[in-house]
Backbone as a chain_set.jsonl record, in Angstrom:
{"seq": "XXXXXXXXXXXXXXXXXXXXXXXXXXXXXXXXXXXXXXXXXXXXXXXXXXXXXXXXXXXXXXXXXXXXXXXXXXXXXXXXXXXXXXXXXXXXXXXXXXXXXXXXXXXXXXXXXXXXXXXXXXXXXXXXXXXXXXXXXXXXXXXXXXXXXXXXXXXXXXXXXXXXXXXXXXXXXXXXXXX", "coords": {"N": [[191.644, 91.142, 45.011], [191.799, 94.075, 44.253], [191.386, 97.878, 44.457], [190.959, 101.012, 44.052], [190.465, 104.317, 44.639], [190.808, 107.294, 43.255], [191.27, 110.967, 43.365], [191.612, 112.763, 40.886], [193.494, 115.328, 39.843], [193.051, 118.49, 38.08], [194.8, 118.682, 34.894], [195.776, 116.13, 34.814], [196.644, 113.33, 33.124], [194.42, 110.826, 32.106], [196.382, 108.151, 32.97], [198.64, 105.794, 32.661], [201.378, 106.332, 31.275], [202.604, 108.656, 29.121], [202.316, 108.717, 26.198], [203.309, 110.312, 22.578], [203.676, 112.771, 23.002], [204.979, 115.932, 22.462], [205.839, 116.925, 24.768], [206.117, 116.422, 28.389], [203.345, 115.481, 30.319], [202.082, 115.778, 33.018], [200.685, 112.108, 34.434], [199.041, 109.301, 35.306], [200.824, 107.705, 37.034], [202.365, 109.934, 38.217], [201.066, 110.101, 40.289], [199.975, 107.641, 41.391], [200.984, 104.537, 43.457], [200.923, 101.884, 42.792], [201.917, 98.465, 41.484], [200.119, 97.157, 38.876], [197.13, 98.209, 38.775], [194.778, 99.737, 36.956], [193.052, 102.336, 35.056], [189.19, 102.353, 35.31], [187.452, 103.557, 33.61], [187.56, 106.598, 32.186], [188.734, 110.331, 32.619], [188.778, 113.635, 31.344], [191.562, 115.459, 30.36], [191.504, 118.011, 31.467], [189.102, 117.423, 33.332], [188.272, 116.699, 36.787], [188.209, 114.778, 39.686], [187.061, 111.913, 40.726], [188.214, 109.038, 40.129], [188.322, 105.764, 39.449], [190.574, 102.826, 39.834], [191.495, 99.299, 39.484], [193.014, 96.282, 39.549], [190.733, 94.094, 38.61], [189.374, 92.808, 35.99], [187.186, 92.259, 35.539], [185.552, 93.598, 37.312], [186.48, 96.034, 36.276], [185.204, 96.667, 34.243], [182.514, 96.411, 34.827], [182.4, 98.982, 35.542], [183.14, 100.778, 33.422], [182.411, 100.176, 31.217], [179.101, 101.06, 29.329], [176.682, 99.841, 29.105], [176.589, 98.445, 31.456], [175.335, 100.826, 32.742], [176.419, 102.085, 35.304], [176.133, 105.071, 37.562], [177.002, 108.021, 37.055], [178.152, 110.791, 38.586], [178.309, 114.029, 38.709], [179.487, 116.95, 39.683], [179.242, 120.31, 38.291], [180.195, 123.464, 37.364], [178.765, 125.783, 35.626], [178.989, 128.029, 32.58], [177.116, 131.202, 32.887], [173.391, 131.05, 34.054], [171.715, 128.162, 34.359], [167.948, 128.056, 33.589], [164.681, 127.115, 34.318], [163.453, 125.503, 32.001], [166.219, 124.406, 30.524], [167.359, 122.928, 32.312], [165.284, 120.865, 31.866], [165.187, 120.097, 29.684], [168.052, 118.87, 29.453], [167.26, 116.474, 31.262], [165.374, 115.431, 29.981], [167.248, 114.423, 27.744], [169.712, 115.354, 25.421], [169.857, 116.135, 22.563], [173.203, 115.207, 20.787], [175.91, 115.529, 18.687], [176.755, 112.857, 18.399], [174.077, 111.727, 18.705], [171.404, 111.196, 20.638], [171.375, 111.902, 24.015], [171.248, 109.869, 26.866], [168.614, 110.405, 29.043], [169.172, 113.051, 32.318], [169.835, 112.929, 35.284], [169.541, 116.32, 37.322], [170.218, 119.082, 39.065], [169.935, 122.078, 40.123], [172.948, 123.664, 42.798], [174.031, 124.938, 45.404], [177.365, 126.954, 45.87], [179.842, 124.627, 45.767], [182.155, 123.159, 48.439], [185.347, 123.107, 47.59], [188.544, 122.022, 46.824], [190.616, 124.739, 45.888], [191.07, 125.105, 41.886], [193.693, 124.702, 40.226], [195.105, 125.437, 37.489], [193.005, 128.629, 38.196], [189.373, 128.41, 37.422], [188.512, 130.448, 34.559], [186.977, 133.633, 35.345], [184.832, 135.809, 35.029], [183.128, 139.215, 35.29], [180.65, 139.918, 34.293], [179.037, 137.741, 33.822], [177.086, 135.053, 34.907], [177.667, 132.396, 37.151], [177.119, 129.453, 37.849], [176.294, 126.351, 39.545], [175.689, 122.988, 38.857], [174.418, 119.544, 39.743], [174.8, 116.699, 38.552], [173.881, 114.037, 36.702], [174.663, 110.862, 35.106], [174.146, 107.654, 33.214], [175.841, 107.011, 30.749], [179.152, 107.221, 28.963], [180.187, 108.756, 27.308], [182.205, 110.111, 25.189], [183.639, 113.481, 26.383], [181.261, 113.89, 27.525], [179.528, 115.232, 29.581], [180.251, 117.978, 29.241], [179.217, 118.224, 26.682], [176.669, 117.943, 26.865], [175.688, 119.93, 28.262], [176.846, 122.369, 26.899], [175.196, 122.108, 25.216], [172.768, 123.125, 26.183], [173.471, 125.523, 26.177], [174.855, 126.237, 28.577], [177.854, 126.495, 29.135], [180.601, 124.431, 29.787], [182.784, 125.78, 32.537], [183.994, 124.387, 34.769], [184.388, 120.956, 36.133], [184.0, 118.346, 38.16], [183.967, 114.929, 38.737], [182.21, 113.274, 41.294], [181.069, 111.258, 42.309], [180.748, 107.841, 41.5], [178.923, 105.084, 41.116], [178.822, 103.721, 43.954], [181.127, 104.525, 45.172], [182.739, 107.486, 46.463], [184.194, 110.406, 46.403], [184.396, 111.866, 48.769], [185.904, 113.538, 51.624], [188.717, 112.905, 50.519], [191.559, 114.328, 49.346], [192.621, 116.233, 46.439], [194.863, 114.721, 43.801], [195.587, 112.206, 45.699], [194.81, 109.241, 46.863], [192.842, 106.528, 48.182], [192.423, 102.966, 49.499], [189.505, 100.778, 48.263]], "CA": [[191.252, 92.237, 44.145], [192.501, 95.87, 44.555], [190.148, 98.966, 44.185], [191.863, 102.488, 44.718], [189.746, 105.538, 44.322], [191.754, 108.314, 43.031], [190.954, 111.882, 42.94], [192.289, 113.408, 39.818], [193.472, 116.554, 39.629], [193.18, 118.99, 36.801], [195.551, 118.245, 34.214], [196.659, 114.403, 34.98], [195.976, 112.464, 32.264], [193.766, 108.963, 33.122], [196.988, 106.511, 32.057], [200.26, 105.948, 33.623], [202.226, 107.04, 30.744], [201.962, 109.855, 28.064], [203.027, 109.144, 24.273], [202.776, 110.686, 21.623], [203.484, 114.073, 23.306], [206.446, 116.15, 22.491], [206.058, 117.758, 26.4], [206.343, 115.372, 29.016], [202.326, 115.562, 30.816], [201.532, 114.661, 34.271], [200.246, 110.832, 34.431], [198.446, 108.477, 36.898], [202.19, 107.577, 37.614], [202.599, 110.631, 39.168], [200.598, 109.826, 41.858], [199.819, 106.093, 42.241], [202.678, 103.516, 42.475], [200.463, 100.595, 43.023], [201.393, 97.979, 40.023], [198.895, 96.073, 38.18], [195.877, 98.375, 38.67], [194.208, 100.336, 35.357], [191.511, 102.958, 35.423], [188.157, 101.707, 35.185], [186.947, 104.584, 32.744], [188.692, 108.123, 32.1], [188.587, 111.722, 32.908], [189.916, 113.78, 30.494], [192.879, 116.249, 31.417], [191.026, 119.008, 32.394], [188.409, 117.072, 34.491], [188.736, 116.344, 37.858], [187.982, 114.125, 40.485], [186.958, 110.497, 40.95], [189.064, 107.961, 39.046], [188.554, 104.454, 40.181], [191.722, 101.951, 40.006], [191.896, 98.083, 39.645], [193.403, 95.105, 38.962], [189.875, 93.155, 38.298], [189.181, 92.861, 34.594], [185.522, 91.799, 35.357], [185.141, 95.236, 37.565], [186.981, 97.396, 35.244], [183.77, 96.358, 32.519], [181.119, 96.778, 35.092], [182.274, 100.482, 35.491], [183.297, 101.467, 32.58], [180.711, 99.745, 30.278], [177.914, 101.781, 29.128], [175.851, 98.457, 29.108], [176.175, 98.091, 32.861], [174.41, 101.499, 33.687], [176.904, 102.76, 36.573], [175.668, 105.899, 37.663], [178.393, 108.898, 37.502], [177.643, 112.382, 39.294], [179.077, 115.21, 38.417], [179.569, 118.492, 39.908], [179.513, 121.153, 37.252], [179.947, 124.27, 37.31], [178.267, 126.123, 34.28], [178.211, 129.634, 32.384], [175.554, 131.669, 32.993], [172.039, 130.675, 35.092], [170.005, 128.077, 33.514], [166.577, 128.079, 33.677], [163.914, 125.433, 34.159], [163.672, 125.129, 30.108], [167.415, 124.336, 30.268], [167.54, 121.543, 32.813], [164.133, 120.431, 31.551], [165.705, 119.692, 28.102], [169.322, 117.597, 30.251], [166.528, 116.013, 32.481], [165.017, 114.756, 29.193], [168.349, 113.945, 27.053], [169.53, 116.134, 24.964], [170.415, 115.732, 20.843], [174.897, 115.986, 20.043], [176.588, 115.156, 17.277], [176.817, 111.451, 18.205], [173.121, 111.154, 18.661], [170.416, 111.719, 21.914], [171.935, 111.118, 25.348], [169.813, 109.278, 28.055], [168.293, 111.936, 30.465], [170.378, 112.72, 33.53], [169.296, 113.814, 37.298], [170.033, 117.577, 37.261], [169.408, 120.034, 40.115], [171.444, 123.429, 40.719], [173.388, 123.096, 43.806], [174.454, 125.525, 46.169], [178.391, 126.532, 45.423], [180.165, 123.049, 46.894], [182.869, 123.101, 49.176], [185.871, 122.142, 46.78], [189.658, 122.557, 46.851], [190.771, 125.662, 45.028], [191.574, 124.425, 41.229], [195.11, 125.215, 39.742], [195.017, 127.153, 37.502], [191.62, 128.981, 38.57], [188.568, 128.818, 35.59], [188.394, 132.329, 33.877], [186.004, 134.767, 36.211], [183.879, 137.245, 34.134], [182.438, 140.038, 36.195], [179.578, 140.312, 34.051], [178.194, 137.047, 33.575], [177.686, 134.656, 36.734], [178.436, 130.925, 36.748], [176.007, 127.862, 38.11], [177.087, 124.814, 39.964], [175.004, 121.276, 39.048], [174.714, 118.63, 39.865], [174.621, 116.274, 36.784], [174.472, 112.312, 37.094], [174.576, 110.168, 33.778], [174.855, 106.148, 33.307], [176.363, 106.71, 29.904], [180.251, 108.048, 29.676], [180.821, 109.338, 25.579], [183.737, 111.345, 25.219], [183.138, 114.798, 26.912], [179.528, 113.857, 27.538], [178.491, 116.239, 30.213], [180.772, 119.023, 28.77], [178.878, 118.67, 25.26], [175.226, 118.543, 27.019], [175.626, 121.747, 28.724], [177.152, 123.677, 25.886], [174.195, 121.981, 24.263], [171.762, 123.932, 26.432], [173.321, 127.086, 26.378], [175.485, 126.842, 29.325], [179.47, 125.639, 28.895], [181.552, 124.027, 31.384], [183.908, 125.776, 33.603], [184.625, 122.957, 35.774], [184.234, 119.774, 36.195], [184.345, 117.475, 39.082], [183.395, 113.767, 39.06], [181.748, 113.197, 42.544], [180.796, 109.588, 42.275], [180.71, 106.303, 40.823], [178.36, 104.128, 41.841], [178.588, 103.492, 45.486], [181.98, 104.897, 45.315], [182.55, 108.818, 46.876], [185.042, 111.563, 46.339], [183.994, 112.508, 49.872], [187.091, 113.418, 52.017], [189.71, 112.665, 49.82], [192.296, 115.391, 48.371], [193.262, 116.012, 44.787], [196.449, 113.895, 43.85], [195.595, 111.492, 47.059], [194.239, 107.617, 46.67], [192.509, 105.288, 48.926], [191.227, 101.599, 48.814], [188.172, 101.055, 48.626]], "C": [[191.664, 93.558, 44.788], [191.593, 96.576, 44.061], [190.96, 99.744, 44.805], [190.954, 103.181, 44.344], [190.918, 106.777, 44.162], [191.235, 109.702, 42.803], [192.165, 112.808, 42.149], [192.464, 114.743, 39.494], [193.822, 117.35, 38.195], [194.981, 118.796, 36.4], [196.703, 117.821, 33.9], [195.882, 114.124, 33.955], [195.788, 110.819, 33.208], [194.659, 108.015, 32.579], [198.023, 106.79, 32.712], [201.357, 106.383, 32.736], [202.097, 108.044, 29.348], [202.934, 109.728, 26.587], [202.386, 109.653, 23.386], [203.303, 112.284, 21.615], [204.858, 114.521, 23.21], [206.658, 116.995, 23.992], [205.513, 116.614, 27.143], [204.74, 116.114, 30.029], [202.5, 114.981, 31.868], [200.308, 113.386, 34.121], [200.012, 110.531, 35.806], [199.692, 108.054, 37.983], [202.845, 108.686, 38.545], [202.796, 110.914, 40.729], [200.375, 108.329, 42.879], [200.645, 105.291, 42.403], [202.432, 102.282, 43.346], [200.64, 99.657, 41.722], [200.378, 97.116, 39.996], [197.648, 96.792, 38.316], [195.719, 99.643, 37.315], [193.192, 100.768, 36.039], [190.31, 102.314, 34.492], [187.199, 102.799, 34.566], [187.997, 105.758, 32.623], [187.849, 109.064, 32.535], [189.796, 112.412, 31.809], [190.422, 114.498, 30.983], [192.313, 117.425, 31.995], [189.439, 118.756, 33.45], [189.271, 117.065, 35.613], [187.921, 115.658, 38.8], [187.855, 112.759, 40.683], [187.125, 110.052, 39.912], [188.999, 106.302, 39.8], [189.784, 103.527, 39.434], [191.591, 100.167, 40.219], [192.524, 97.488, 38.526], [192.615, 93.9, 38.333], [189.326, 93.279, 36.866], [187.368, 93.138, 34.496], [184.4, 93.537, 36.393], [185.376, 96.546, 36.931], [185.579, 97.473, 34.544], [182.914, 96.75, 33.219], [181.063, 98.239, 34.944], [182.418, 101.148, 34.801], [182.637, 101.118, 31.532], [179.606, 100.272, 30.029], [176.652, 100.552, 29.322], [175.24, 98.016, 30.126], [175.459, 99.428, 33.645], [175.017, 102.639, 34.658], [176.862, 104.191, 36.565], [176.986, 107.262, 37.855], [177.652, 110.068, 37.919], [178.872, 112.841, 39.345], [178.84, 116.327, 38.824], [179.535, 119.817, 39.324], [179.285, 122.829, 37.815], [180.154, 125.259, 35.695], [178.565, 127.521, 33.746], [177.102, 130.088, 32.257], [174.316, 131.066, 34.033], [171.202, 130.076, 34.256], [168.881, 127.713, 34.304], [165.918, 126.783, 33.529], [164.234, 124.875, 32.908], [165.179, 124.143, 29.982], [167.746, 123.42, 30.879], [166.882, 120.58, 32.872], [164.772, 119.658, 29.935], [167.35, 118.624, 28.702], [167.946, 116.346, 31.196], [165.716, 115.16, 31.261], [166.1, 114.1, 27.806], [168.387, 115.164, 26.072], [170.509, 115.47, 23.334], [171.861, 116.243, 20.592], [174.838, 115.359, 18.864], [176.538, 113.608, 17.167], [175.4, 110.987, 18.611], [172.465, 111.607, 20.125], [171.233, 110.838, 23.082], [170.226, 110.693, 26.619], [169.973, 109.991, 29.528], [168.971, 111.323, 31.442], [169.682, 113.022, 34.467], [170.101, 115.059, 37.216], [169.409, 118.684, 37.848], [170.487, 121.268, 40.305], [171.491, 122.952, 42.363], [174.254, 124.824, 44.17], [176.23, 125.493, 45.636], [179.105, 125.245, 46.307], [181.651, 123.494, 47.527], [183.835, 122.375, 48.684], [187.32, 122.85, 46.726], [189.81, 124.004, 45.374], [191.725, 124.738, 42.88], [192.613, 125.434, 40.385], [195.528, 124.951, 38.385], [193.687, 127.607, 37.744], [191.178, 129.027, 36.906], [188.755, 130.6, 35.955], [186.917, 132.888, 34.465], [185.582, 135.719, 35.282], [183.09, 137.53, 35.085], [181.292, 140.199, 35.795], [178.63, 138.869, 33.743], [178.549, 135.837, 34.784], [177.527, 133.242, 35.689], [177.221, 130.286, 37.949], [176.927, 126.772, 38.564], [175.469, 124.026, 39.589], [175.434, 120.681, 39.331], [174.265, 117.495, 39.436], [174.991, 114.464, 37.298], [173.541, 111.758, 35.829], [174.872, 108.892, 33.84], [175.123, 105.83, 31.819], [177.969, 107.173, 29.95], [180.592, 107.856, 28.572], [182.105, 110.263, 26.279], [183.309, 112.954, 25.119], [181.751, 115.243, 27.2], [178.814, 114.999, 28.535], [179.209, 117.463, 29.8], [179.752, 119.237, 27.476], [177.52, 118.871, 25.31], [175.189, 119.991, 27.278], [175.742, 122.462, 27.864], [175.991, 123.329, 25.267], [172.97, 122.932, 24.71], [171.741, 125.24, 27.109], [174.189, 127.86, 27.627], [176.638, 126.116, 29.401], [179.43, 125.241, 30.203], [182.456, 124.586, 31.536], [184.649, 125.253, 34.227], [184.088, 122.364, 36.319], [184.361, 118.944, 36.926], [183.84, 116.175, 39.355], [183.266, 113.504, 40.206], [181.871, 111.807, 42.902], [180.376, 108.854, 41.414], [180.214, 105.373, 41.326], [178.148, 104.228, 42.98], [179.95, 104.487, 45.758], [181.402, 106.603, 45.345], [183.771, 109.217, 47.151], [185.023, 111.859, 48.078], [185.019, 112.43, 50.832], [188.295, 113.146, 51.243], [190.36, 113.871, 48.897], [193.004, 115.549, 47.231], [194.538, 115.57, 45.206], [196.53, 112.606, 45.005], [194.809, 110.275, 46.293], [194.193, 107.198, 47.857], [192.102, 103.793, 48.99], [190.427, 101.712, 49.099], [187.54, 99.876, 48.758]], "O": [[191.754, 93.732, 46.003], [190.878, 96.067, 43.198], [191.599, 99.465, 45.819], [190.352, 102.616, 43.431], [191.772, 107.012, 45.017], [190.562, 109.682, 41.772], [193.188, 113.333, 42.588], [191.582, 115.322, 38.859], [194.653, 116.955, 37.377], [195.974, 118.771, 37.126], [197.75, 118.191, 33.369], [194.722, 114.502, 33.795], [196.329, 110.149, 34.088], [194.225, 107.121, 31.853], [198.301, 107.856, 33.263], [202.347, 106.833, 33.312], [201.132, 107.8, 28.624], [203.863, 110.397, 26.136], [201.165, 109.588, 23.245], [203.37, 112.96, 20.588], [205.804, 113.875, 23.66], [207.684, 117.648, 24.184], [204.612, 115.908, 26.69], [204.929, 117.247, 30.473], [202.978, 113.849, 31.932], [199.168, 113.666, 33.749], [200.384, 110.999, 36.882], [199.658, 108.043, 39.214], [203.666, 108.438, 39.429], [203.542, 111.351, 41.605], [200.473, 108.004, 44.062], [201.328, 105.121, 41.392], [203.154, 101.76, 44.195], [199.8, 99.806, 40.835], [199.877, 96.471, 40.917], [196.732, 96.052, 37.959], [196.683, 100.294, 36.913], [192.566, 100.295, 36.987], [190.41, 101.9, 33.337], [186.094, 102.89, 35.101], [189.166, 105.668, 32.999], [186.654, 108.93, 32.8], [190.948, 112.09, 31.518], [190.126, 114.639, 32.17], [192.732, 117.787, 33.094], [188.857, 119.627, 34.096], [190.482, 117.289, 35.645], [186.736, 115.984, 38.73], [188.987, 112.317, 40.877], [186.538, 110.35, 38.871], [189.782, 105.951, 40.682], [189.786, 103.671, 38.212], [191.611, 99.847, 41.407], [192.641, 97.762, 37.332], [193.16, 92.966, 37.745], [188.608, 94.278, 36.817], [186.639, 93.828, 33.784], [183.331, 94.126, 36.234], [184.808, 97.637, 36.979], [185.015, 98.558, 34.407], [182.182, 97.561, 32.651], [180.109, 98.818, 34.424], [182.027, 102.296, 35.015], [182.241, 102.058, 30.842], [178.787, 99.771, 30.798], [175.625, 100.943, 29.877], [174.134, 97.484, 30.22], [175.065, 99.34, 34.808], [174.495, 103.734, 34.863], [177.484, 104.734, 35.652], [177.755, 107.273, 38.816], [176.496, 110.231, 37.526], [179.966, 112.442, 39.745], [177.858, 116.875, 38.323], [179.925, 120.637, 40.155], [178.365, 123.231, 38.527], [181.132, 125.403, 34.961], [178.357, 128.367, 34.615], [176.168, 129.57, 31.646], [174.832, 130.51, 35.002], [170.318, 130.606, 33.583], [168.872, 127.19, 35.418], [166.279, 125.762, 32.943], [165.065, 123.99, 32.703], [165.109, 123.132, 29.284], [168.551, 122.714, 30.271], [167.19, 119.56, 33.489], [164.457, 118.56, 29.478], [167.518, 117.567, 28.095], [168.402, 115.304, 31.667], [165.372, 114.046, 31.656], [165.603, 113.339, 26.975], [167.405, 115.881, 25.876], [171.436, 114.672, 23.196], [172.013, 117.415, 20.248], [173.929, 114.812, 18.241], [176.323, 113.066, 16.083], [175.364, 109.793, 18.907], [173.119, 112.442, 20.75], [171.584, 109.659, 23.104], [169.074, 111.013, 26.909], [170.76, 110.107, 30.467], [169.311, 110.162, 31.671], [168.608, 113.533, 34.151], [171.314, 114.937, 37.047], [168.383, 119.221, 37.43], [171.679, 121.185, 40.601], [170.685, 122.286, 43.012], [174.845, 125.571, 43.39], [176.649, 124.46, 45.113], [178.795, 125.042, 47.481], [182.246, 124.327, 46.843], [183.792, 121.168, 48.92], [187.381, 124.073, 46.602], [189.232, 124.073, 44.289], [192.72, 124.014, 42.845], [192.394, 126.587, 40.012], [196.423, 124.118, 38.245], [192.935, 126.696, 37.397], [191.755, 129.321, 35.859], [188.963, 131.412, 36.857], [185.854, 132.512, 33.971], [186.453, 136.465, 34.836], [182.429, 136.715, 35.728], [180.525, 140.636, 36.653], [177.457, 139.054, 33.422], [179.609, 135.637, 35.375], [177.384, 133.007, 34.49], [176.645, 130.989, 38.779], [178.002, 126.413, 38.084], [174.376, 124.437, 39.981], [176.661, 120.663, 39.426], [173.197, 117.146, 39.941], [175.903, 113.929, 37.929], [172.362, 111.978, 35.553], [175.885, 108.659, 34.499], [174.814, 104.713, 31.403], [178.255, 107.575, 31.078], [181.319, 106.879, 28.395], [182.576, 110.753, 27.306], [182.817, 113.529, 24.148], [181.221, 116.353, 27.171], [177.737, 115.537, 28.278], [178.464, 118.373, 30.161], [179.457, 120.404, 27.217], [176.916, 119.551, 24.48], [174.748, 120.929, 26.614], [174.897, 123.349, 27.748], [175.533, 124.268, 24.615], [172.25, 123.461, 23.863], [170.998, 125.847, 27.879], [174.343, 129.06, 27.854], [176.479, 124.954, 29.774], [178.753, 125.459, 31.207], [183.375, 124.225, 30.801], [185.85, 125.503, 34.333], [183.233, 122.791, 37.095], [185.212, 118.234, 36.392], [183.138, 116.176, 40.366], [184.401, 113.375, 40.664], [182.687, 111.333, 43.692], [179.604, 109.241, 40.537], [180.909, 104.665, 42.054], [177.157, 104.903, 43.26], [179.773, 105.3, 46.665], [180.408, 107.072, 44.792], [184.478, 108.628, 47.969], [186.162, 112.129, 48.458], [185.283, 111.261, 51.113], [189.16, 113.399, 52.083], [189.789, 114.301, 47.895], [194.061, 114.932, 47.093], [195.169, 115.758, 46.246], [197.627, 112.06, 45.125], [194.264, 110.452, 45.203], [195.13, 107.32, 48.646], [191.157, 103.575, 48.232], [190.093, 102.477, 50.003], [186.35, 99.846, 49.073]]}, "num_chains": 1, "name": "protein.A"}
């Protein structure tokens, strides 16, 4: 069995090749050039960070399966400063369009110690920005992007931390390890 951890840098798409597109996108191919392994969930193109990698059919499902639970943490950094109310309402799930998500673990966090991202988010002098730190065992399409805006504070940027047991920790955008 093969397991790669990949940290994904803003805007790679999670697949080894890009159709559909009349501009040729950076892909997982970019960076990995292990064959036979598939990501074991996504990030979409302007996330970043932890991408796990195999060849095991039966591990791909545990991690990317909403069914099985696997715990993702996320780094966020938010607009604006929220308030208890505001991580009191993520901390109890919050109501989108596709229905109530199942409450997350959500604590502000000191800013984190994180490569500079290329192109930088958009800086406003007048309104400050929030780092969380956001961990969900569901994974909808743009799920912690659509809570936040849900309670008032967007996403800036985005960094998947960890997966399970698996950790971002040491590892530099565009870089892979086994795991």
């Amino acid at each position: 069995m093969t397991l790669l951890l990949f940290n994904k840098p803003y805007g790679v798409l999670s697949q080894f090749t890009d159709r559909g597109s009349p501009t040729t996108r950076a892909t997982l191919s970019d960076h990995v050039d292990v064959p036979g392994v598939y990501p074991a969930g996504r990030l979409d193109r302007d996330s970043e960070g932890l991408l796990l990698l195999t060849d095991d059919g039966r591990l791909q499902a545990r991690i990317a399966d909403p069914r099985f639970k696997t715990a993702k943490t996320y780094l966020v950094q938010v607009e604006g400063e929220p308030d208890d109310a505001a991580l009191a309402r993520l901390r109890g799930g919050v109501t989108l369009a596709d229905g109530p998500t199942q409450p997350a673990v959500v604590e502000r966090i000191d800013d984190p110690a994180l490569w500079p991202r290329d192109p930088p988010i958009r800086v406003r002098r007048n309104i400050p920005d929030r780092w969380l730190s956001l961990t969900i065992r569901e994974g909808r399409n743009r799920q912690v992007r659509r809570m936040t805006a849900a309670v008032g504070h967007p996403t800036l940027r985005l960094v998947r931390w960890r997966i399970g047991e698996w950790t971002l920790d040491g590892l530099p955008p565009g870089e892979w390890r086994r795991g």
